[in-house]
N, CA, C and O atoms as a GROMACS GRO file, in nm:
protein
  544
    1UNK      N    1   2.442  -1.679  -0.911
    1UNK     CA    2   2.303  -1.696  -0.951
    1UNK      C    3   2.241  -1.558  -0.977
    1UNK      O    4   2.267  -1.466  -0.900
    2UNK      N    5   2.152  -1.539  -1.093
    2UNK     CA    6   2.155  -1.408  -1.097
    2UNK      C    7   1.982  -1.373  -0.991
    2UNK      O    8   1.901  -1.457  -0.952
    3UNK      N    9   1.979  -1.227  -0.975
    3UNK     CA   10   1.842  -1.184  -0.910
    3UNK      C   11   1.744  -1.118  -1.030
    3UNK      O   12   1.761  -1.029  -1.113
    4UNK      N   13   1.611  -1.227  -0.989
    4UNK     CA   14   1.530  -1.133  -1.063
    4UNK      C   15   1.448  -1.081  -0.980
    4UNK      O   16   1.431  -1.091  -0.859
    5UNK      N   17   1.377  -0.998  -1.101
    5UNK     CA   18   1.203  -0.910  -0.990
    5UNK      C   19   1.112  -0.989  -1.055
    5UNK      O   20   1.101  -1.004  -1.177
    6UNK      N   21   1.046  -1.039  -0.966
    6UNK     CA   22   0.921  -1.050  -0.976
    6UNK      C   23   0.781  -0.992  -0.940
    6UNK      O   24   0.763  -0.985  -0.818
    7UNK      N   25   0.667  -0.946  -1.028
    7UNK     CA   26   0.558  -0.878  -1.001
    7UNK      C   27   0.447  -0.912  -0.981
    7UNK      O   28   0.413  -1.018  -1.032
    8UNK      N   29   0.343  -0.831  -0.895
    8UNK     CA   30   0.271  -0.882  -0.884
    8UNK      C   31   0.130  -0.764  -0.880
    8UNK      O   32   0.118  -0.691  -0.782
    9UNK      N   33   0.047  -0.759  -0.978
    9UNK     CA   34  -0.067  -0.606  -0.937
    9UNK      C   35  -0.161  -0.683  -0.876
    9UNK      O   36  -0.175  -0.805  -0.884
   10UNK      N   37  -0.251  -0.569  -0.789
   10UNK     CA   38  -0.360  -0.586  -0.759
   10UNK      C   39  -0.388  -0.400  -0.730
   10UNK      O   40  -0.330  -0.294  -0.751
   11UNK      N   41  -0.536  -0.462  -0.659
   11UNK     CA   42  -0.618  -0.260  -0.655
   11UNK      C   43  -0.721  -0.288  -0.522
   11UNK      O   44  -0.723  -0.393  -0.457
   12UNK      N   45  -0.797  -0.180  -0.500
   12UNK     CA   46  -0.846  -0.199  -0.408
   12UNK      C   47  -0.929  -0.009  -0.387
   12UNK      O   48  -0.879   0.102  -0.407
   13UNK      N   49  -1.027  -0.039  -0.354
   13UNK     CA   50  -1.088   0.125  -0.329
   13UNK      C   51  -1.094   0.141  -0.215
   13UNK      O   52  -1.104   0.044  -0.140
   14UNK      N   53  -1.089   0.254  -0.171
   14UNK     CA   54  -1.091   0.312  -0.021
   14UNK      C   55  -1.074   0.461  -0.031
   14UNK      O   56  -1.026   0.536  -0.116
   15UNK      N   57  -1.131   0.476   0.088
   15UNK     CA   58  -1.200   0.606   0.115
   15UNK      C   59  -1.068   0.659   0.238
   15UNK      O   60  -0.983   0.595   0.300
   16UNK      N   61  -1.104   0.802   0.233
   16UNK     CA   62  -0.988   0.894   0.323
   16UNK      C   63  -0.970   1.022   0.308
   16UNK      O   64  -0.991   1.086   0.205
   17UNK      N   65  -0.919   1.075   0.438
   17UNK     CA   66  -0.938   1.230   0.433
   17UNK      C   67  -0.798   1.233   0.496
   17UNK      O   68  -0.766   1.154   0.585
   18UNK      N   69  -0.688   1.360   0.429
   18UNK     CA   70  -0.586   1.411   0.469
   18UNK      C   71  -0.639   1.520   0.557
   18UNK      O   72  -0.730   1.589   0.512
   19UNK      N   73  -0.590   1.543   0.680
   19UNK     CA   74  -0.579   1.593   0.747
   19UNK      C   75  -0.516   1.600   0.886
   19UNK      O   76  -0.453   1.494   0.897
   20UNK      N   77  -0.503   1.662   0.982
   20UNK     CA   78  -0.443   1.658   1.125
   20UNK      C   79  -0.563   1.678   1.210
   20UNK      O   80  -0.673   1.717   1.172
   21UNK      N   81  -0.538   1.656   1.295
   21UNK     CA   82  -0.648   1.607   1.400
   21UNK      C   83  -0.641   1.772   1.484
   21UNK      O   84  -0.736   1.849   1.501
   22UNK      N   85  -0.517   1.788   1.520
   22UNK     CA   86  -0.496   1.875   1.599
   22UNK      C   87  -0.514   2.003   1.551
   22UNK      O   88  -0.516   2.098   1.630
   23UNK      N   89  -0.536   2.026   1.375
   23UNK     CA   90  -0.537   2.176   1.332
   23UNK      C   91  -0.681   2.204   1.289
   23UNK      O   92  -0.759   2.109   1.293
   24UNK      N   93  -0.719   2.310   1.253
   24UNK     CA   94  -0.856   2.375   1.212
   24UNK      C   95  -0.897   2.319   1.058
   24UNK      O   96  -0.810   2.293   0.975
   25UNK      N   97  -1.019   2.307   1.036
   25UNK     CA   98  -1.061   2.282   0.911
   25UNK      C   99  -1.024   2.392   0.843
   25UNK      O  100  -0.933   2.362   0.766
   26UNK      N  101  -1.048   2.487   0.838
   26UNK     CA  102  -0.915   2.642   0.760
   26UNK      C  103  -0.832   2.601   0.747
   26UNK      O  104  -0.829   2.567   0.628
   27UNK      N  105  -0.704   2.562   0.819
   27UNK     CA  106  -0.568   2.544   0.821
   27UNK      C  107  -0.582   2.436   0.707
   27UNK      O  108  -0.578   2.464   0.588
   28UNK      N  109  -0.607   2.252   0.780
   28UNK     CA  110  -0.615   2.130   0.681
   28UNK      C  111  -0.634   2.197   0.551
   28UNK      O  112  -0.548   2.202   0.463
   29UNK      N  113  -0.773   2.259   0.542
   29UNK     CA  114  -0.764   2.346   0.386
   29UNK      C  115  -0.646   2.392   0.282
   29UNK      O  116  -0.620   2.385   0.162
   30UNK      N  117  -0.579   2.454   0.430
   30UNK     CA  118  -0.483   2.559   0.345
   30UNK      C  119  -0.327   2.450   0.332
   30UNK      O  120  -0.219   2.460   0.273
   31UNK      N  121  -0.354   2.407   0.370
   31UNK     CA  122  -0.232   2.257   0.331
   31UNK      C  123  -0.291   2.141   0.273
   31UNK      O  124  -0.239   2.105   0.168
   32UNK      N  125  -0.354   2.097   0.300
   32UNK     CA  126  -0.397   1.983   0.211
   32UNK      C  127  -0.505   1.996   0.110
   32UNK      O  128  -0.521   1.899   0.037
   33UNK      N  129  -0.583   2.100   0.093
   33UNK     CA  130  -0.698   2.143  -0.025
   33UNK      C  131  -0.828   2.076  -0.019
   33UNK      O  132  -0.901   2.071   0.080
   34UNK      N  133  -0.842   2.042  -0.098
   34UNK     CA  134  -1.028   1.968  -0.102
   34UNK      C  135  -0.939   1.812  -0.051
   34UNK      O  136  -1.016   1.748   0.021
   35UNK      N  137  -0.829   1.753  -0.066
   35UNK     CA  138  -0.801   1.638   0.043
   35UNK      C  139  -0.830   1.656   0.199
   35UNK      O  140  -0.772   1.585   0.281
   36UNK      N  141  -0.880   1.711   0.220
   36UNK     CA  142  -0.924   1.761   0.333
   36UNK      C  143  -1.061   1.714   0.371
   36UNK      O  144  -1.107   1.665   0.474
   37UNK      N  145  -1.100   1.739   0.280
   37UNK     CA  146  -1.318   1.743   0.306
   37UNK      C  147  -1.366   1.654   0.396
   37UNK      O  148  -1.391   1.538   0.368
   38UNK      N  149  -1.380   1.702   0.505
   38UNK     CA  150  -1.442   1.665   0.638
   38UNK      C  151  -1.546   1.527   0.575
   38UNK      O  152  -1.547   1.428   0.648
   39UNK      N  153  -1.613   1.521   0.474
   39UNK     CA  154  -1.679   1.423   0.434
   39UNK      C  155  -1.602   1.284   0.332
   39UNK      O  156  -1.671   1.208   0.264
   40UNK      N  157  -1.440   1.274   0.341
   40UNK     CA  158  -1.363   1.181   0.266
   40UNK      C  159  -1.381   1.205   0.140
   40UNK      O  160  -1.469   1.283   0.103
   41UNK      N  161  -1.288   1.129   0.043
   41UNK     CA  162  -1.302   1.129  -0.057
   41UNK      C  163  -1.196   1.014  -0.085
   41UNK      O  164  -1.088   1.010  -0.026
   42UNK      N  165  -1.245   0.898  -0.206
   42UNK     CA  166  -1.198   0.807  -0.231
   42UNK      C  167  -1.123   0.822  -0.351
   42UNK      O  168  -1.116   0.922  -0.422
   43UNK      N  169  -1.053   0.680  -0.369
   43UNK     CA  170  -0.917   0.623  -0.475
   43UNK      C  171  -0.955   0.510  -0.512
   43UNK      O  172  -1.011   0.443  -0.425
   44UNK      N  173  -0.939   0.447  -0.656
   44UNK     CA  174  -0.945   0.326  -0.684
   44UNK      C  175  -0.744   0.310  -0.685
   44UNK      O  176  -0.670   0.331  -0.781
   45UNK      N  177  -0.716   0.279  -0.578
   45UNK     CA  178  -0.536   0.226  -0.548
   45UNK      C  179  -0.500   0.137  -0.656
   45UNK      O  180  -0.576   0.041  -0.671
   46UNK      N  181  -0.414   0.146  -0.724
   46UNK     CA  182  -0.355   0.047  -0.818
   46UNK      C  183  -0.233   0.014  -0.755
   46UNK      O  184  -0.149   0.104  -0.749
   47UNK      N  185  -0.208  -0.095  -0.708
   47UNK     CA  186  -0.052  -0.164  -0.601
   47UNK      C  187   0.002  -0.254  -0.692
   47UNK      O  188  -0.063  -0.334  -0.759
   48UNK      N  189   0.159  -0.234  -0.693
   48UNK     CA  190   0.248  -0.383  -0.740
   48UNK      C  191   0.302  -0.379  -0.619
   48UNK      O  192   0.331  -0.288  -0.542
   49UNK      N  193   0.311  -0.528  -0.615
   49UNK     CA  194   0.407  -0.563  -0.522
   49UNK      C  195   0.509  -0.666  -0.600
   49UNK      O  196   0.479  -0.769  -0.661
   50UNK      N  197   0.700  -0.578  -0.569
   50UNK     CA  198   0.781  -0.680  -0.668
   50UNK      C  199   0.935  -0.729  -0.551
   50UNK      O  200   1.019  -0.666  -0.487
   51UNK      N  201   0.910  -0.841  -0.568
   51UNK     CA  202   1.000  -0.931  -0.560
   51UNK      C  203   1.089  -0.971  -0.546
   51UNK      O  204   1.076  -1.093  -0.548
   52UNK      N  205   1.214  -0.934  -0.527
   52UNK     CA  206   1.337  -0.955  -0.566
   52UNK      C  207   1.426  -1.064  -0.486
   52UNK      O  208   1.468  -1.062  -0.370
   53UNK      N  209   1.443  -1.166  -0.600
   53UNK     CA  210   1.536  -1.224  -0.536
   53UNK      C  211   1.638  -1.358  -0.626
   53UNK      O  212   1.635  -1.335  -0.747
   54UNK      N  213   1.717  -1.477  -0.594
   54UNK     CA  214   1.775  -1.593  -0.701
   54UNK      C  215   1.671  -1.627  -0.686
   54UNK      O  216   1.583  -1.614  -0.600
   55UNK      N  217   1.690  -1.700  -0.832
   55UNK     CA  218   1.553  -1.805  -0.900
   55UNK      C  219   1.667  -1.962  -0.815
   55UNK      O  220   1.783  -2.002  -0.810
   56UNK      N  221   1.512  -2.000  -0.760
   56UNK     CA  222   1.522  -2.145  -0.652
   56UNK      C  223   1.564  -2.201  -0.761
   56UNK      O  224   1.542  -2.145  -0.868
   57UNK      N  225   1.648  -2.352  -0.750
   57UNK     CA  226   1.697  -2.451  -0.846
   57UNK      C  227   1.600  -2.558  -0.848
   57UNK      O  228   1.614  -2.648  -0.930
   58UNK      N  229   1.499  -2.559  -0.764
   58UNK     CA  230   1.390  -2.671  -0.780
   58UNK      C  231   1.264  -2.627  -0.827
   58UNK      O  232   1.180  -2.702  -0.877
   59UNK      N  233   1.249  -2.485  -0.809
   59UNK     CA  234   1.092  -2.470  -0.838
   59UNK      C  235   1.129  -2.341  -0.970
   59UNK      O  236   1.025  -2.314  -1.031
   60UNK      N  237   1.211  -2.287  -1.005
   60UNK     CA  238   1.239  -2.219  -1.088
   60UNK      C  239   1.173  -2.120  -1.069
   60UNK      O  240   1.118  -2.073  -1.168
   61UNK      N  241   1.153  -2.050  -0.935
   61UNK     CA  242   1.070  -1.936  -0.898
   61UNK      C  243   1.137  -1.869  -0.844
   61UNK      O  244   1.234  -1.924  -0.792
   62UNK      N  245   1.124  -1.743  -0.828
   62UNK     CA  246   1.192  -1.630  -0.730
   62UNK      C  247   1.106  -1.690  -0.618
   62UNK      O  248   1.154  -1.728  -0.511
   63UNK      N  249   0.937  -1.696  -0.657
   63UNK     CA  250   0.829  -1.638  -0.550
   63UNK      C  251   0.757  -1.702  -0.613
   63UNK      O  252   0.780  -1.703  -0.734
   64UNK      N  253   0.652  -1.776  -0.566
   64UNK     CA  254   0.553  -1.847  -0.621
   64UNK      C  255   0.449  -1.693  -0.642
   64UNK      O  256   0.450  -1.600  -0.561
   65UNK      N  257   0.371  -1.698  -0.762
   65UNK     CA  258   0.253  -1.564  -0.753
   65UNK      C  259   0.112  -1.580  -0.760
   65UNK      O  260   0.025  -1.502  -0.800
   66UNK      N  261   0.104  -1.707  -0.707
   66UNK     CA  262   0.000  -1.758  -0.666
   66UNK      C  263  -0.017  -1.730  -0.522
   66UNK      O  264  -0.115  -1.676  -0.469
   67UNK      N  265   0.091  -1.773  -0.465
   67UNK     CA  266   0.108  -1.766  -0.273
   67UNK      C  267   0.092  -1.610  -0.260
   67UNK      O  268   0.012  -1.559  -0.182
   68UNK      N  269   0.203  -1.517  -0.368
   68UNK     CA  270   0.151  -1.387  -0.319
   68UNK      C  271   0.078  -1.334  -0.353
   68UNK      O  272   0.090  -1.218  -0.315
   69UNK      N  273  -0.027  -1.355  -0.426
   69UNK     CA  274  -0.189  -1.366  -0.503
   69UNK      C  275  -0.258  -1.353  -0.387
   69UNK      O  276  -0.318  -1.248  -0.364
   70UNK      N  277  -0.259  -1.483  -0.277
   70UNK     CA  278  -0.316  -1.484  -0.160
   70UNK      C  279  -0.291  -1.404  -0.043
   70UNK      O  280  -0.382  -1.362   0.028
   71UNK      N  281  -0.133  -1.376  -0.017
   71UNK     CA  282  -0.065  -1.277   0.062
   71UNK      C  283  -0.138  -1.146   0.061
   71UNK      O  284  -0.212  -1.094   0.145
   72UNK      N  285  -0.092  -1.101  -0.073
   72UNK     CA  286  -0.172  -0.951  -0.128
   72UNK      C  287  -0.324  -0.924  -0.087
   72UNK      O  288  -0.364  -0.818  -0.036
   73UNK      N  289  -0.417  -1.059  -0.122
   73UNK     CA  290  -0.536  -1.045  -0.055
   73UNK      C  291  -0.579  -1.038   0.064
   73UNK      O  292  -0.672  -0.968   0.103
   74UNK      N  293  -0.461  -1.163   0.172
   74UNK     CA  294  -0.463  -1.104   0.287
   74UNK      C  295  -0.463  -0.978   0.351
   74UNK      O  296  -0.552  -0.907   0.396
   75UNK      N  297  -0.338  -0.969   0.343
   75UNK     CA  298  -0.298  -0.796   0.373
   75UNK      C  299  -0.309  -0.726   0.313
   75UNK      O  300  -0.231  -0.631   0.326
   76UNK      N  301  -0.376  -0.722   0.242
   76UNK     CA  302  -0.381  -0.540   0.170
   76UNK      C  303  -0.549  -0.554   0.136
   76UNK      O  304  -0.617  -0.461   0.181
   77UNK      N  305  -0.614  -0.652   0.069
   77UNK     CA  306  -0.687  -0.657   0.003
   77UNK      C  307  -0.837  -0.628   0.109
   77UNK      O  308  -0.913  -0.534   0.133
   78UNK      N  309  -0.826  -0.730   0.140
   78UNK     CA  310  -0.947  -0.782   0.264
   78UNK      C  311  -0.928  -0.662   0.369
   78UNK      O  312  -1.035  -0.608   0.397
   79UNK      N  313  -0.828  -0.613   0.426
   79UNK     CA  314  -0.866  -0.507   0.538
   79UNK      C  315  -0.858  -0.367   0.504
   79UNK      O  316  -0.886  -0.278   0.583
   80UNK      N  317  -0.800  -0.341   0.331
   80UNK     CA  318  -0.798  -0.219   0.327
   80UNK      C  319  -0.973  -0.178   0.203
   80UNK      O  320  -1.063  -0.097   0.228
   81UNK      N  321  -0.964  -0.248   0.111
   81UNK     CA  322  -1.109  -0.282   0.016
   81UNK      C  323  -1.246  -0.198   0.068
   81UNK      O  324  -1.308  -0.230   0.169
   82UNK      N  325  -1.278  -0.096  -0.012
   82UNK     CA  326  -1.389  -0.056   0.035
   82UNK      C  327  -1.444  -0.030   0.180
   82UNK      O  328  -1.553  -0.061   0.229
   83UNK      N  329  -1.305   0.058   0.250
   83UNK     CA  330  -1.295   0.058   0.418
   83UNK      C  331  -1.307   0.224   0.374
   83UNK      O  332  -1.327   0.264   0.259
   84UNK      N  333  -1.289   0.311   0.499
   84UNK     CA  334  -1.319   0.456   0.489
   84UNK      C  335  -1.128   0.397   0.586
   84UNK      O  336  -1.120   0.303   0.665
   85UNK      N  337  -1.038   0.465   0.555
   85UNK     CA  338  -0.884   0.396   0.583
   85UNK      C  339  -0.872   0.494   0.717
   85UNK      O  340  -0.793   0.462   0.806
   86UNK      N  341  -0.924   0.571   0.725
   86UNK     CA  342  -0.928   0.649   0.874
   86UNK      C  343  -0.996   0.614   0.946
   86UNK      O  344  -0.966   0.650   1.060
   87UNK      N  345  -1.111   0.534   0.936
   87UNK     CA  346  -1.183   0.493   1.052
   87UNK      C  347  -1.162   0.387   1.097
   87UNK      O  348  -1.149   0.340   1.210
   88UNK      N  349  -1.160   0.332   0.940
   88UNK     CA  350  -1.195   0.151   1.006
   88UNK      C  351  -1.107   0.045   0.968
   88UNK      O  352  -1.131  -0.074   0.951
   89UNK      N  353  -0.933   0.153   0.953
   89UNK     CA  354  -0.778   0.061   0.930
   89UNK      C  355  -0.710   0.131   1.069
   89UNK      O  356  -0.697   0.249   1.100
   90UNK      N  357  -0.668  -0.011   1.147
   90UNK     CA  358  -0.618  -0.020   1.251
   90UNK      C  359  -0.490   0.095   1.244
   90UNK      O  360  -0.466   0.186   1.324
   91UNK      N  361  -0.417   0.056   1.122
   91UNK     CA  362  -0.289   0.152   1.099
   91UNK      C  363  -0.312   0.318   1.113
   91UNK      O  364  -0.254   0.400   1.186
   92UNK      N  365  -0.413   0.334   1.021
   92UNK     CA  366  -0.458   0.491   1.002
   92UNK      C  367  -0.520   0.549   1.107
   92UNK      O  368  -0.544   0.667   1.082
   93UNK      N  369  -0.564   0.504   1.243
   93UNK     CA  370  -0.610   0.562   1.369
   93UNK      C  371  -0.520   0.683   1.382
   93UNK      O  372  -0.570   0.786   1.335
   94UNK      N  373  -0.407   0.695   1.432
   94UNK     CA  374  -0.320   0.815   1.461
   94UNK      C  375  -0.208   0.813   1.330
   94UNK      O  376  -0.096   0.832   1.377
   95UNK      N  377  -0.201   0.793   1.143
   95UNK     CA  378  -0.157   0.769   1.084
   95UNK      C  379  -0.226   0.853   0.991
   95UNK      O  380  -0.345   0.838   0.962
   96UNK      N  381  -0.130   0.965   0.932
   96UNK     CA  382  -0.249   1.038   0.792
   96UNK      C  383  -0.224   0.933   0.700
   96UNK      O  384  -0.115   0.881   0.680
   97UNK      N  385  -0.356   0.900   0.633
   97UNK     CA  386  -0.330   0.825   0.542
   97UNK      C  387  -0.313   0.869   0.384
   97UNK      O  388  -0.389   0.853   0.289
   98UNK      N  389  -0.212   0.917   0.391
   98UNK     CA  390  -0.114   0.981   0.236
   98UNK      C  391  -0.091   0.829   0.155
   98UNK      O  392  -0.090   0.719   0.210
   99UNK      N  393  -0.079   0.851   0.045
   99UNK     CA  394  -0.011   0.738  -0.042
   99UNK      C  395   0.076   0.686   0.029
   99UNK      O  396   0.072   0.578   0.086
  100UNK      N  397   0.183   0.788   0.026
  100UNK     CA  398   0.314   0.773   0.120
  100UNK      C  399   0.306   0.674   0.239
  100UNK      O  400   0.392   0.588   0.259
  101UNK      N  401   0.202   0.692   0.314
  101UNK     CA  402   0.173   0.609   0.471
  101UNK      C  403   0.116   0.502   0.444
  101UNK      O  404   0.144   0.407   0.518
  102UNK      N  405   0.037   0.484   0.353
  102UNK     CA  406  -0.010   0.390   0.316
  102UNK      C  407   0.060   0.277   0.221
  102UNK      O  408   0.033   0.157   0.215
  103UNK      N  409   0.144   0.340   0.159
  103UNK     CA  410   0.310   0.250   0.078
  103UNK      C  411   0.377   0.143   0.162
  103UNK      O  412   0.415   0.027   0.142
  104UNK      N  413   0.376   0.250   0.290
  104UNK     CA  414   0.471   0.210   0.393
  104UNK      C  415   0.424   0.142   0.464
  104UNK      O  416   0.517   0.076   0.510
  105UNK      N  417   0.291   0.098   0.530
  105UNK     CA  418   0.208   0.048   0.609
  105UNK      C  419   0.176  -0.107   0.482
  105UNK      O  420   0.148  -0.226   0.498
  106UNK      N  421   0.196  -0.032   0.382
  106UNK     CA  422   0.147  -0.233   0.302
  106UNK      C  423   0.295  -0.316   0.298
  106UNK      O  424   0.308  -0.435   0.323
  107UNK      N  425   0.407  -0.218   0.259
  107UNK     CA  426   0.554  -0.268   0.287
  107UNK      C  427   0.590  -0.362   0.447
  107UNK      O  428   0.655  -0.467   0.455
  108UNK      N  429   0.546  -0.309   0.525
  108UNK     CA  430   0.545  -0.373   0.675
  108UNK      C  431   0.466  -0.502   0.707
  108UNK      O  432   0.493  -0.607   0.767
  109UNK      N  433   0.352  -0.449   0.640
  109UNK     CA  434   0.283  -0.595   0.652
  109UNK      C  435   0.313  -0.688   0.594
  109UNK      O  436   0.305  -0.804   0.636
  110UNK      N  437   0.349  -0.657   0.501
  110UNK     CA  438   0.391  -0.780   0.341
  110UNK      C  439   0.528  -0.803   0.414
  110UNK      O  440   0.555  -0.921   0.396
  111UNK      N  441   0.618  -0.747   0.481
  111UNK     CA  442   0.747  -0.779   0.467
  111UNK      C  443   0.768  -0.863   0.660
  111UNK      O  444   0.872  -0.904   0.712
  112UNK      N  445   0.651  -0.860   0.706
  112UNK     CA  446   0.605  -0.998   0.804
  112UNK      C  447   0.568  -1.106   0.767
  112UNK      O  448   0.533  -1.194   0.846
  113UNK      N  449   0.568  -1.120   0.621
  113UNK     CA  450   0.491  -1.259   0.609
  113UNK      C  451   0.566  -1.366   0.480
  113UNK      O  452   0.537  -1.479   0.441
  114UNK      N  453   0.676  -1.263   0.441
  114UNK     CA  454   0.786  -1.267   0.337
  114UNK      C  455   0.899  -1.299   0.381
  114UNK      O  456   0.937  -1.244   0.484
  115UNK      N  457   0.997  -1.411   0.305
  115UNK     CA  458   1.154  -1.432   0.378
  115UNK      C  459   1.197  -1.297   0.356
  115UNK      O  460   1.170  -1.220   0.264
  116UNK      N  461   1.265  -1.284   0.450
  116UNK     CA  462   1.384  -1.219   0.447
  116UNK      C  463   1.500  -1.219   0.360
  116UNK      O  464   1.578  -1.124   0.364
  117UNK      N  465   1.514  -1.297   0.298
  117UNK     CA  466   1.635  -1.286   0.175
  117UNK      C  467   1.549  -1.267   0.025
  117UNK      O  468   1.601  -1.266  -0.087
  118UNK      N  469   1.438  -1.258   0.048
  118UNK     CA  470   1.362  -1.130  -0.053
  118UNK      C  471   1.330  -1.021  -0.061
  118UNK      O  472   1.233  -0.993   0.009
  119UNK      N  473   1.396  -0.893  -0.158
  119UNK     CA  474   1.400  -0.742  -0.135
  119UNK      C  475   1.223  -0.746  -0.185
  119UNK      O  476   1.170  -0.813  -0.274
  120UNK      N  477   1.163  -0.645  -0.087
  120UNK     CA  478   1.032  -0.583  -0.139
  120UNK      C  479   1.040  -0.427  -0.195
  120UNK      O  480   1.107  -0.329  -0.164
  121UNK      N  481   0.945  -0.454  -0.285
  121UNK     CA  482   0.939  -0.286  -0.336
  121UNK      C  483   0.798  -0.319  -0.319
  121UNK      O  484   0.753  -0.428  -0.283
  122UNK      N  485   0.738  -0.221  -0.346
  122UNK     CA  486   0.556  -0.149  -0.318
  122UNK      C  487   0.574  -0.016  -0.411
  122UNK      O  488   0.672   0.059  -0.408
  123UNK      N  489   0.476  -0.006  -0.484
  123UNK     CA  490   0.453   0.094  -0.580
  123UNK      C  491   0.313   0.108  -0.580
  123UNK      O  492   0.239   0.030  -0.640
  124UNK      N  493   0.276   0.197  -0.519
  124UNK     CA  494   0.098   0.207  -0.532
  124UNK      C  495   0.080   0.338  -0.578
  124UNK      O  496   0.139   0.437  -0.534
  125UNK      N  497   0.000   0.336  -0.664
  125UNK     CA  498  -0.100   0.442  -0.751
  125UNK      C  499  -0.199   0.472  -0.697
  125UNK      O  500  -0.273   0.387  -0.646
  126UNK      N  501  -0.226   0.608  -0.693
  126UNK     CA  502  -0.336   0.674  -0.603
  126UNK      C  503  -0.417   0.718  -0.683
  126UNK      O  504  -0.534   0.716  -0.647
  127UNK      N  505  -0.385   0.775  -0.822
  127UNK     CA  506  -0.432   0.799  -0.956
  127UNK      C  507  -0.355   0.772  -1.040
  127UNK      O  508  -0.239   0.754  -1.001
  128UNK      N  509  -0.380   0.759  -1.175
  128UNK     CA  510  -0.283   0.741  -1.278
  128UNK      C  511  -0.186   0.773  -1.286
  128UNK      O  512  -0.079   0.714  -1.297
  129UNK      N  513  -0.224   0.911  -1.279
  129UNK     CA  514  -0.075   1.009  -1.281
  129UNK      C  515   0.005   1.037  -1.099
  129UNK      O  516   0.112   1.091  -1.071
  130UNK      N  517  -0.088   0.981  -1.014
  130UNK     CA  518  -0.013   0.982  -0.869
  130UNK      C  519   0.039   0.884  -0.877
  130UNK      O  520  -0.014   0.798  -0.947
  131UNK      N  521   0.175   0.852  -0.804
  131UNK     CA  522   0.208   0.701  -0.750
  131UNK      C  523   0.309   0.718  -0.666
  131UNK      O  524   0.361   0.826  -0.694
  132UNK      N  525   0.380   0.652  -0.551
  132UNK     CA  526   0.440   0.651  -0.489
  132UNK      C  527   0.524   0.494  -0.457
  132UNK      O  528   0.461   0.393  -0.429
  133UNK      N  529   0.656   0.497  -0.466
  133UNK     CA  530   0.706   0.386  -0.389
  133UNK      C  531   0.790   0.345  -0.294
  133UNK      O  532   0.864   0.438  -0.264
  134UNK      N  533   0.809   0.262  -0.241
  134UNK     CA  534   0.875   0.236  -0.098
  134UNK      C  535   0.957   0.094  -0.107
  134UNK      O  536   0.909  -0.008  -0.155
  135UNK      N  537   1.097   0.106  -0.052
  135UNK     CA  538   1.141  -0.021  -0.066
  135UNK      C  539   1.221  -0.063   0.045
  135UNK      O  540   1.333  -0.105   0.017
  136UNK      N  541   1.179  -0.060   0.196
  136UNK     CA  542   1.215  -0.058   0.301
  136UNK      C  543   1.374   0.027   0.327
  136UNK      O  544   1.423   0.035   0.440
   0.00000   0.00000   0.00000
């Protein structure tokens, strides 16, 4: 049976500041730049989330993308949406929230609520030209 991917976009804005807790606003500066600014600075996130897996013989779906329409809104949408991701996302408390951490933190959640004999990828855009992906 062969495997396909299936896709799925969504987006979401949120606010965040790179930095370490433990180093000087100088230092954060001198490694992370104006991602730093003690006052955040936001992203409109552009996320796929894709799919992989045999197309079912009854429903002719990898993945229904309606169900992960709703999934996506669960977890990603509703708790990350117009949040400041350092304050007020459970994950990002002791977590810099980089693309990178944040790839990986939507991969985990999504991949609790997903069979297991479906590969996940996560590809999220931080800007156009940023993007990062993760595939457990």
């Amino acid at each position: 049976m062969p495997r396909v991917t299936v896709h799925r976009k969504a987006h979401f804005n949120a606010a965040h500041r790179i930095y370490r807790k433990d180093w000087s606003d100088d230092k954060n500066f001198d490694v992370f730049s104006k991602c730093s600014n003690p006052h955040y600075h936001g992203h409109n996130y552009e996320l796929i989330v894709s799919l992989t897996g045999e197309i079912d013989q009854e429903t002719g779906y990898v993945y229904d993308l309606g169900k992960l329409k709703e999934l996506i809104k669960q977890e990603v949408e509703e708790p990350f949406d117009h949040k400041n991701l350092n304050v007020e996302v459970e994950e990002f408390k002791d977590l810099i929230p980089t693309a990178e951490n944040i790839c990986v933190v939507i991969y985990n959640k999504l991949r609790k609520v997903i069979a297991d004999h479906l590969d996940i990828k996560i590809t999220l855009y931080e800007t156009p030209r940023n993007f990062v992906s993760f595939e457990g």
